[in-house]
C-alpha positions in Angstrom: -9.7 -53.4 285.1 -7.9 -52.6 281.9 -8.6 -55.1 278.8 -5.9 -55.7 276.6 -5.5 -57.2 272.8 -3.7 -59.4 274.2 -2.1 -61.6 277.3 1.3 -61.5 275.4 2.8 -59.2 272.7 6.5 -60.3 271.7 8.3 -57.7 269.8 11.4 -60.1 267.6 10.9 -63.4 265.8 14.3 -64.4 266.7 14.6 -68.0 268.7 13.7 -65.8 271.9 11.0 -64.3 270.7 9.4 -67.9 269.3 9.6 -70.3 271.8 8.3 -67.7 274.3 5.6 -67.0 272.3 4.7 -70.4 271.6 5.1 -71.4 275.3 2.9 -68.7 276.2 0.4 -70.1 273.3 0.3 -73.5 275.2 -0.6 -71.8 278.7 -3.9 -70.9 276.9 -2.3 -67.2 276.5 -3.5 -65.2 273.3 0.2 -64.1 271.9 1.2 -62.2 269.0 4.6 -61.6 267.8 5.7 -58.5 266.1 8.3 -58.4 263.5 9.2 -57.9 259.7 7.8 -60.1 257.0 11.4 -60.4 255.3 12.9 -61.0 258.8 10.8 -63.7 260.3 13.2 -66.1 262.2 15.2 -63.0 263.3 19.2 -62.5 262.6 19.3 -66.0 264.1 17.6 -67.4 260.7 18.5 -64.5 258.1 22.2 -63.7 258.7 23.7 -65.2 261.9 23.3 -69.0 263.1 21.7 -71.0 260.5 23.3 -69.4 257.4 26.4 -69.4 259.0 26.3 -73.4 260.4 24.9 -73.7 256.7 27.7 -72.4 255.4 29.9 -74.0 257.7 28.9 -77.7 256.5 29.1 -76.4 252.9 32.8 -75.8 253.0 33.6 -78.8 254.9 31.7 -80.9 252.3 33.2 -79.0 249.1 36.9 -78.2 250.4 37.0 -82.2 251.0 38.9 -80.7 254.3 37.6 -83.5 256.7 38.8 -86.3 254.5 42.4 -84.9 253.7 43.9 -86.8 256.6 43.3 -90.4 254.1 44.0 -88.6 250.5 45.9 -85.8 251.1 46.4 -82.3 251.9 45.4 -81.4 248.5 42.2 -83.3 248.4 38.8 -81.1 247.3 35.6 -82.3 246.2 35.2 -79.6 244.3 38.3 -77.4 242.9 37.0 -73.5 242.3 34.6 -73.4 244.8 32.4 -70.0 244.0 29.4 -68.5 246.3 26.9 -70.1 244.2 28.2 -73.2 245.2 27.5 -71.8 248.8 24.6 -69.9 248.5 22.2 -73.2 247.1 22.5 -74.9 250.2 22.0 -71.8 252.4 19.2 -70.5 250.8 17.2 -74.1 250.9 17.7 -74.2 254.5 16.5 -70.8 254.7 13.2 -71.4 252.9 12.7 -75.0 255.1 13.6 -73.3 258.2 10.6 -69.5 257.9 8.1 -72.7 256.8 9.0 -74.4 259.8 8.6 -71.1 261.8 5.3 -70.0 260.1 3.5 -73.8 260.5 4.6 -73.4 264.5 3.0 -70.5 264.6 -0.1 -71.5 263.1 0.0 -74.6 265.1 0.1 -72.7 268.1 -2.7 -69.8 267.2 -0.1 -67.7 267.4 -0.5 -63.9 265.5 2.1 -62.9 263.3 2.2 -59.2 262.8 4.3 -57.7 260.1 6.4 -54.4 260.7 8.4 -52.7 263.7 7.2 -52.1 266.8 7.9 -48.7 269.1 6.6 -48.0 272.7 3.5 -46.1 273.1 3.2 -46.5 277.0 4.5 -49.9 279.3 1.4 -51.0 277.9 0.9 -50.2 274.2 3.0 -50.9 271.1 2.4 -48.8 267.7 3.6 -51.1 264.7 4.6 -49.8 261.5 4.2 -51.4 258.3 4.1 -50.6 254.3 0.5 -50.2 255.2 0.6 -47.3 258.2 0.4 -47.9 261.3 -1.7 -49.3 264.2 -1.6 -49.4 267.9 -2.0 -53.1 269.8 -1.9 -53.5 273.3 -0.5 -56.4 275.9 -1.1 -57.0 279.1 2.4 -58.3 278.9 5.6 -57.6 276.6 8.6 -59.5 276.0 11.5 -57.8 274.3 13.8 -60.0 272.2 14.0 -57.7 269.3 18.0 -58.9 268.8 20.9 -57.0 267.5 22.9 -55.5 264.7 26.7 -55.8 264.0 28.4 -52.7 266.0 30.3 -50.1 263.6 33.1 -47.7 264.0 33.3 -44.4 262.1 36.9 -45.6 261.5 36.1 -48.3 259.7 34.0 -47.4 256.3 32.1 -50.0 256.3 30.4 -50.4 252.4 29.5 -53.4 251.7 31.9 -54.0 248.6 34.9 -54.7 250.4 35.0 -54.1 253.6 31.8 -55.6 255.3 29.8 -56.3 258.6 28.6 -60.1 259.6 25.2 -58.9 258.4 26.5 -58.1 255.2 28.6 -60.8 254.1 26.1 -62.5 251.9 26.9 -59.3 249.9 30.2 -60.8 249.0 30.2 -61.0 245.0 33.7 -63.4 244.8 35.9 -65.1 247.5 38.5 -63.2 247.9 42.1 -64.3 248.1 43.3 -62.5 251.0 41.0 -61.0 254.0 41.4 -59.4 257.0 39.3 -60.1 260.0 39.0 -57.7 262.9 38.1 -59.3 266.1 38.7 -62.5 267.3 35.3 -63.2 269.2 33.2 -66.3 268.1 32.0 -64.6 265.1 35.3 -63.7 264.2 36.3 -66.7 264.5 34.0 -69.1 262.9 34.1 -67.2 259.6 38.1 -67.1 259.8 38.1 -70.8 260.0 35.2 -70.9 256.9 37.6 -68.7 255.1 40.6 -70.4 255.7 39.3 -73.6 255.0 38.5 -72.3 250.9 42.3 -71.6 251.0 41.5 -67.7 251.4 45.0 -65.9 253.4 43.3 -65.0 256.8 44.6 -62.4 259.3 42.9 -62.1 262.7 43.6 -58.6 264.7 42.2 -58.9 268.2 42.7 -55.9 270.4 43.2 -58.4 273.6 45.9 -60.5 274.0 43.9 -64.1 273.8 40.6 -65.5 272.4 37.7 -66.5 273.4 38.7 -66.0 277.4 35.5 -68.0 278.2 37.1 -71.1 277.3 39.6 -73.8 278.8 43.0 -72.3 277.6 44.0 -76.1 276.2 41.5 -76.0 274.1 42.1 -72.5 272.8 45.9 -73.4 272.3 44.7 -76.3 270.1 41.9 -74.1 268.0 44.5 -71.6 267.8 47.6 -74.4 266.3 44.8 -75.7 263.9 44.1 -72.9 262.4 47.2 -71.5 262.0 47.8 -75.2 259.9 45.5 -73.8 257.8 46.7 -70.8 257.0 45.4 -68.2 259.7 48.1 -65.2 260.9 46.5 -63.8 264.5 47.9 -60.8 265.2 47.1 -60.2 268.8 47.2 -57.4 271.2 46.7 -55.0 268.2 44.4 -52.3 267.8 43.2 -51.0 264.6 42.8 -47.4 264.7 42.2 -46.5 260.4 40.7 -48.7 257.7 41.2 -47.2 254.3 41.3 -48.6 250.3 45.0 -47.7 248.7 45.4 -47.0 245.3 45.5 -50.4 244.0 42.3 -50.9 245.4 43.5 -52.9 248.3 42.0 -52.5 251.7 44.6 -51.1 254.6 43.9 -51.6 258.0 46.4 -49.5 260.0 47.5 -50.4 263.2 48.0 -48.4 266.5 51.4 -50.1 266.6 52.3 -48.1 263.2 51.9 -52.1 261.3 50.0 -52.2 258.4 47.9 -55.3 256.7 46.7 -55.5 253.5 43.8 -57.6 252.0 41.6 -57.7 249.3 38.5 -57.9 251.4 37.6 -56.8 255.7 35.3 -58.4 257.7 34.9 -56.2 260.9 33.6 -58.3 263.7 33.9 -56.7 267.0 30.9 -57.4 268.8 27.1 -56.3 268.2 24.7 -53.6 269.4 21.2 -54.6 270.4 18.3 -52.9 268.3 16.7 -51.8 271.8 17.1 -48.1 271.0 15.3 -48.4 267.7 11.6 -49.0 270.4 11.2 -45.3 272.3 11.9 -47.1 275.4 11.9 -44.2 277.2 8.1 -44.4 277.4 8.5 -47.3 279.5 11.0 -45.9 281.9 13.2 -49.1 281.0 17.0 -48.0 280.7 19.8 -49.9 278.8 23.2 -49.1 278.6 25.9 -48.3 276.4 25.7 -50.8 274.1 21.9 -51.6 274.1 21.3 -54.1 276.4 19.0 -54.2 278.8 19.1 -55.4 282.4 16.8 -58.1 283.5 16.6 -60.2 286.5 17.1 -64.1 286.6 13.7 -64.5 285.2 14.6 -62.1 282.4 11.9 -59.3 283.9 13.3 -55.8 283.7 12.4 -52.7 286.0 8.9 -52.5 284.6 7.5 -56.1 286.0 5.0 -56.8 283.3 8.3 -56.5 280.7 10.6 -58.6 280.3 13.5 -59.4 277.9 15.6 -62.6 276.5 18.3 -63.1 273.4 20.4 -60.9 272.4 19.5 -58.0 273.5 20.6 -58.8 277.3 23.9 -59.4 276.3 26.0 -62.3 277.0 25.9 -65.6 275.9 24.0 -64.5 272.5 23.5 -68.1 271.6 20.4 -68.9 269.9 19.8 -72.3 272.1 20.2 -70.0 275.0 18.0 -67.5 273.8 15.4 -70.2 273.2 15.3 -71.5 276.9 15.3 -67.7 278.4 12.1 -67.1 276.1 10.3 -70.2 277.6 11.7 -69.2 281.1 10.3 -65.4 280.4 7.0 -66.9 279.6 6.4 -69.7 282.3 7.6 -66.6 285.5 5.1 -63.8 283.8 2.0 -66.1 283.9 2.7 -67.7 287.6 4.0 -70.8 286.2 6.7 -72.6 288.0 9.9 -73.1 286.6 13.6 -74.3 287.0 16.2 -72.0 285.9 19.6 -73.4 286.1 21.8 -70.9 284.0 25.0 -72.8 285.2 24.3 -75.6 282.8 23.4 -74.0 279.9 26.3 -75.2 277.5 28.2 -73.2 275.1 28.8 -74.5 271.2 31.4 -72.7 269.0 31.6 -73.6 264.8 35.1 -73.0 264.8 36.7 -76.0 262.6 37.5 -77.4 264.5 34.4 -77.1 266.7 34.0 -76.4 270.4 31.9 -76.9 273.0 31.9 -76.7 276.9 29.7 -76.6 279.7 30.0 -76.4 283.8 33.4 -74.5 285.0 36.5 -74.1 283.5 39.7 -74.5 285.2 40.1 -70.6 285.6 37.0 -70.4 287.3 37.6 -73.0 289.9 41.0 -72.0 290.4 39.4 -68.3 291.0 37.1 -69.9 293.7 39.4 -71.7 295.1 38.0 -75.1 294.6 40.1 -78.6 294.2 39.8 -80.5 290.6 41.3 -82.8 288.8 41.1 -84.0 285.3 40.8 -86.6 283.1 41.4 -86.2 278.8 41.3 -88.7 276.0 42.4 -87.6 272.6 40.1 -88.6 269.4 43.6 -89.9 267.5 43.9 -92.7 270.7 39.4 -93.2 269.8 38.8 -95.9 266.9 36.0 -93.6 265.9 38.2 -90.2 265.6 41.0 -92.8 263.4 38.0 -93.8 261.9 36.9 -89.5 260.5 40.3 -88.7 260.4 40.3 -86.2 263.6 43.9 -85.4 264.8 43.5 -82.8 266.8 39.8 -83.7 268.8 40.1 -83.9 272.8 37.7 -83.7 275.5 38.5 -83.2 278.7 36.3 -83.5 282.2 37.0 -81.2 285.0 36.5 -83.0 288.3 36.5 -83.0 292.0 38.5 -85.6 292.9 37.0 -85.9 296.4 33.7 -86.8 296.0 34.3 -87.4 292.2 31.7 -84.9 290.9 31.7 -83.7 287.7 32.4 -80.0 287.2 33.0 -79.3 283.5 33.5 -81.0 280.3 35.0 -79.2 277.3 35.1 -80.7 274.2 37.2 -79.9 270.8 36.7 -82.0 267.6 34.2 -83.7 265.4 31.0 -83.3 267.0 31.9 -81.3 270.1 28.2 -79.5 270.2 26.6 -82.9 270.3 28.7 -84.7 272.8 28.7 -82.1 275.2 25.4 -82.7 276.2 26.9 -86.1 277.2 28.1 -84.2 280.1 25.5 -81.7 280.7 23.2 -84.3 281.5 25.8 -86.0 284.1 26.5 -82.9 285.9 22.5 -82.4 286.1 21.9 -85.5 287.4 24.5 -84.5 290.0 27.1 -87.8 288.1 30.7 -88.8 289.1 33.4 -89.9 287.4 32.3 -93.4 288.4 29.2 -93.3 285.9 31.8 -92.5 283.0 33.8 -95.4 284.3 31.3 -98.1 284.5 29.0 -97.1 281.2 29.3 -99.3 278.3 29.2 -96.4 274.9 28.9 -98.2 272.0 32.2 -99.1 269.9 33.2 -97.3 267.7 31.7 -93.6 268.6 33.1 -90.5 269.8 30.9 -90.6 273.0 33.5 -93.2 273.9 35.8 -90.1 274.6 33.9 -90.0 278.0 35.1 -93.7 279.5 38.6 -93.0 278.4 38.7 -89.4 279.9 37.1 -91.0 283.3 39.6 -93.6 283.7 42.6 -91.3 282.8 41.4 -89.0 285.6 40.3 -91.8 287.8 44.3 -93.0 287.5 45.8 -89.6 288.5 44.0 -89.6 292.1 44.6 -93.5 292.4 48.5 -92.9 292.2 
């Protein structure tokens, strides 16, 4: 029998990559995890979730946006807000956050090896590094080597002015005016960021709506808050040219002859896994035209001892998804049982406001053909949403109003990612509407939102 370095080999340091890893540690499983010394934590850590949260929670704290409902629309903590000011509190969440990631490690006997990793055979990775290269072996691999921001050769991207998501801290001053292409989650969480430092925002999305995943009330309120603050969408637009004018200006023409001008571009239409950077051709392992590769519902791909999770599978891309398809990964290749219920994994969006869902929408059950109702309450009718000055928060539960079953919950507002799992856990616990009804939530607090939203729907099917 064929003796390996080791049980597991994990190419990626990304939130896949490390709780698979360190699940597979606490099986007993010798792991190693294979990535770049300047990139531990993956795009999750260095230019995606956490910089970009980070970010997030330093504009809402310096724009004084949050509070303007009590001292006016004018209200900033701090008046020139420049990316210094931005850039302190990302990079000390940074530097907390690879510490974190390198004690876990440890913690967990868990080898880090610097450099990138390419196929050798299904069986055998050859890393390279400043220092050459080596060859390691695993008895099993997972991929969760992540992605890079997709380009088009019509688009110059530079770096100077018109720029990727992974480029952004590149950014020498906020500009006044910018254009954002695509109006996917990305797109729309830095158009909202933007926005909110008073920067003129346009949004050009080649599809007619956003985010098409999401309960269509609470896209028609994300989309009437933002334009409050400032945001143009320009929808069912294509851009087919980017180009700088003589004034230095960036020009984004349009197929529809339009064209928008800005100081700066942000082009944010989708990403392009980093699978075709590992010779997976060795491993008879295919992906398709974007990168991704297919795996089966325990993330195992055509060659059984490989399997993949994050990003690089495609949809959702979240990092807390990405996390539980790594443990998953881990617990199926060693024989370990485990409970995989993909249905219930919910869905958080930094928008400001924020969003977050989980469990159908009413799309979807109108699609299959199954009867709901609903019930909503609205944070300006909450003492707590008075309380934080939230106007526009709702959350809404999707229900069968049979049986009383809970079927979704989708959530706008202050707090949205943390209340949602308000809901998750009801729907896993198989809850109706009648657990919302009776529960006493503490007074005053968002979670509230749930009583009032159960007793709302509870009227409609008692009329």
């Amino acid at each position: 029998m064929r003796r390996f370095d080791y049980d597991l080999l994990v190419i990626g340091s990304g939130p896949a990559g490390q709780k698979a890893a360190i699940a597979a540690s606490k099986l007993g499983k010798s792991v190693a995890v294979i990535d770049r010394e300047d990139m531990i934590g993956g795009v999750s850590l260095h230019s995606g979730t956490i910089p970009s949260k980070t970010l997030r929670e330093a504009i809402l704290y310096l724009s004084g946006l949050e509070q303007r409902a009590f001292y006016g629309k004018d209200y900033t903590v701090k008046d020139k807000i420049d990316r210094n000011d931005l850039r302190l509190r990302v990079r000390r969440v940074l530097h907390r956050e690879i510490e974190v990631i390198r004690s876990q490690f440890r913690r967990n006997q868990v080898v880090f090896l610097n450099g990138t990793a390419q196929f050798v055979d299904p069986h055998t990775l050859e890393i390279t590094s400043d220092t050459g290269q080596t060859r390691i072996t695993g008895h099993n691999i997972l991929i969760a080597c992540g992605t890079r921001s997709a380009h088009n050769p019509r688009v110059p991207i530079d770096g100077t002015k018109i720029f990727d998501v992974d480029q952004l801290q590149l950014l020498e001053d906020l500009p006044q005016q910018t254009i954002i292409v695509g109006a996917g989650v990305i797109g729309l969480e830095f158009a909202a960021m933007f926005a909110a430092l008073n920067i003129k925002v346009t949004v050009i999305e080649q599809r007619d709506d956003i985010l098409g995943f999401i309960d269509d009330e609470i896209t028609d309120r994300l989309r009437y808050h933002m334009r409050n603050l400032g945001v143009t969408f320009r929808l069912g637009e294509k851009v087919v040219s980017v180009e700088e004018d003589k004034s230095g200006w960036v020009v984004a023409n349009m197929e529809s002859r339009k064209k928008i001008r800005a100081q700066t571009l942000l082009y944010a239409v989708g990403r392009e896994t980093n699978a075709d950077t590992l010779n997976l051709e060795n491993t008879k392992i295919s992906i398709d035209n974007r990168g991704r590769i297919k795996v089966n519902e325990f993330y195992q791909t055509e060659q059984p001892h490989i399997y993949a999770a994050g990003d690089v599978i495609g949809f959702p891309a979240l990092a807390a998804t990405s996390m539980e398809q790594g443990r998953i990964a881990s617990y199926h290749m060693f024989g370990y049982p485990v409970r995989h219920t993909p249905e219930l994994l919910p869905y958080g969006i930094y928008t400001i406001p924020e969003i977050s869902i989980v469990g159908k929408t009413e799309k979807q059950l109108t699609e299959e053909k199954i009867p709901y109702e609903f019930g909503i309450a609205k944070y300006e009718e909450l003492a707590r949403g008075q309380i934080l000055g939230d106007r526009i928060g709702l959350l809404k539960i999707l229900f069968d109003p049979e049986d009383l079953h809970i079927l979704g919950v989708h959530i706008i507002g202050e707090s949205a990612t943390e209340l949602v799992h308000i809901g998750q856990a009801a729907i896993a616990m198989n809850g109706t509407l009648e657990y919302f009804r009776d529960a006493v939530f503490n007074y005053p607090t968002l979670a509230e939102a749930y009583k009032v939203a159960a007793l709302d729907g509870l009227n409609k099917i008692s009329i």
